[in-house]
N, C-alpha and C positions, 0 to 999 in steps of 0.2 A: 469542877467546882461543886462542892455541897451546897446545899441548901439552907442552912443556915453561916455558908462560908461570907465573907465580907473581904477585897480587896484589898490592901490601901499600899502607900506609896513608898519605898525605904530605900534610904543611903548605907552602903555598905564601903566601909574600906578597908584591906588586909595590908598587913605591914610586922617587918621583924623588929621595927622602932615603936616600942609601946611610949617612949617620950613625942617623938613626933603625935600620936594617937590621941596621948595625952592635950596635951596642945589644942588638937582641931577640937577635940571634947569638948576645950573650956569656950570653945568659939559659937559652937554647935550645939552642944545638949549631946544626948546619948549615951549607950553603955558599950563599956567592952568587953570582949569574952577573951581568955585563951584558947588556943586552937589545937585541939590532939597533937602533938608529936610522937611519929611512932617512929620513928628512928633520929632520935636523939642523937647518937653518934656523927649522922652527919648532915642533919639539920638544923639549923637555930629556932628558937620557939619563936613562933609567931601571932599575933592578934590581930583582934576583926574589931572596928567601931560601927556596930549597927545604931544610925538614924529612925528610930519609928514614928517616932510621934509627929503628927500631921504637919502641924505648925510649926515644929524645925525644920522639917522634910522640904518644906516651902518656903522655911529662911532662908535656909543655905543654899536654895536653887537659884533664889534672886538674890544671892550675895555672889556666888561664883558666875555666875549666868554670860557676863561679860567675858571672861577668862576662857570661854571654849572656844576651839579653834574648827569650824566648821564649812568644809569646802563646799561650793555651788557646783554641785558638778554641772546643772541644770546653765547656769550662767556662765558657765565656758566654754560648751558648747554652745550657745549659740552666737 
């Protein structure tokens, strides 16, 4: 990390449905980029919705928050 480097926290999603993208955008905030295709022939073009801004980054973590699905390992065994 530099020294004048600064952390912060981002949502990143890829996906070959720039409609879908679209969609969580208007839910979320954020921007989206195209993604290099370097072989076109037998890839489809795909895009990335980056999350930056602080106070999205921390809407959308307490909006989906519920929806994760996270096993106890800790509480099965015992």
């Amino acid at each position: 990390m530099h020294s004048k480097e600064h952390r912060r926290p981002c949502i990143s999603i890829s996906s070959n449905d720039k409609e879908m993208l679209i969609y969580i955008q208007s839910l979320t905030g954020g921007s989206i980029y195209n993604k290099k295709n370097y072989n076109p022939t037998k890839f489809q073009n795909s895009y990335k919705l980056y999350i930056k801004k602080k106070e999205e980054v921390f809407q959308t973590l307490k909006e989906i928050y519920g929806l994760f699905r996270i096993e106890r390992t800790k509480e099965k065994k015992s």
